[in-house]
N, C-alpha and C positions, 0 to 999 in steps of 0.2 A: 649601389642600391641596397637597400636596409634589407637583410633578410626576414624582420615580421615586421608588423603592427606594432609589437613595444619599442623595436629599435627608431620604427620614425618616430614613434612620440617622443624615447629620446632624443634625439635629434631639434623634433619639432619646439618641444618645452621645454627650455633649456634655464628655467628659475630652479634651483634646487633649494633645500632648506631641510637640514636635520631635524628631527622630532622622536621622542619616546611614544612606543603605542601604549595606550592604556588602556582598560575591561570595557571602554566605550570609546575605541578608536585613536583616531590622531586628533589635535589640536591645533586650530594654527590659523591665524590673525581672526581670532576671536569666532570662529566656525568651528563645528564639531562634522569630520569627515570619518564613516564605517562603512564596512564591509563585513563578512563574515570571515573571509581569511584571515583577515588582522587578528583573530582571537589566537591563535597560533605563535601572534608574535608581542603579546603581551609583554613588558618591559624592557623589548628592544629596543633600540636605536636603529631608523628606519631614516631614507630619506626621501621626500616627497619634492616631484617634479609636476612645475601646474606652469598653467597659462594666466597670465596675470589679467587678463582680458573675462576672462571665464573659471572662476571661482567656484563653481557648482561642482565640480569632481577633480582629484588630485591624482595624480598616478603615485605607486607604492612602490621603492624598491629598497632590496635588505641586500646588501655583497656587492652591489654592480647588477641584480638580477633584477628583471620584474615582478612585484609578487600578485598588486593589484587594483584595481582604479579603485577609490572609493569614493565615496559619495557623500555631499550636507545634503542632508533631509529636510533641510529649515529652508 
C-alpha cells in the first residue's frame, strides 16, 4: 500500500513527460498548467504525470519527488 496520496497518483498516472517550467508555469500539449510553487523551479527540468482522460490538472515532480498538482485555468 502507497504510503501517501502522491505515491498512488504515482502509481495511478502512469503517462509521464519531461518539461522545462517557465515564469508562467509548464507547457504541454498546447495548455498552459500553474501553480504557485513552480515559481521556485523556474528553468528546471521537471516531469509531469497526468491522466490522459483528465487534462485539467498535471501532477509535478523534480528528482523522483512530488512537488505539485497544477492546474489549466482555461
Amino acid at each position: 500500500m502507497p504510503e501517501s496520496v502522491e505515491q498512488l497518483d504515482l502509481l495511478l498516472v502512469t503517462v509521464a513527460k519531461k518539461r522545462r517550467v517557465q515564469q508562467d508555469g509548464v507547457s504541454f500539449e498546447g495548455y498552459r498548467y500553474m501553480d504557485p510553487t513552480l515559481s521556485g523551479y523556474v528553468g528546471e527540468d521537471v516531469v509531469l504525470r497526468y491522466d490522459p482522460a483528465d487534462m485539467a490538472e498535471v501532477r509535478i515532480f523534480a528528482e523522483d519527488r512530488f512537488v505539485c498538482r497544477a492546474v489549466c485555468p482555461e
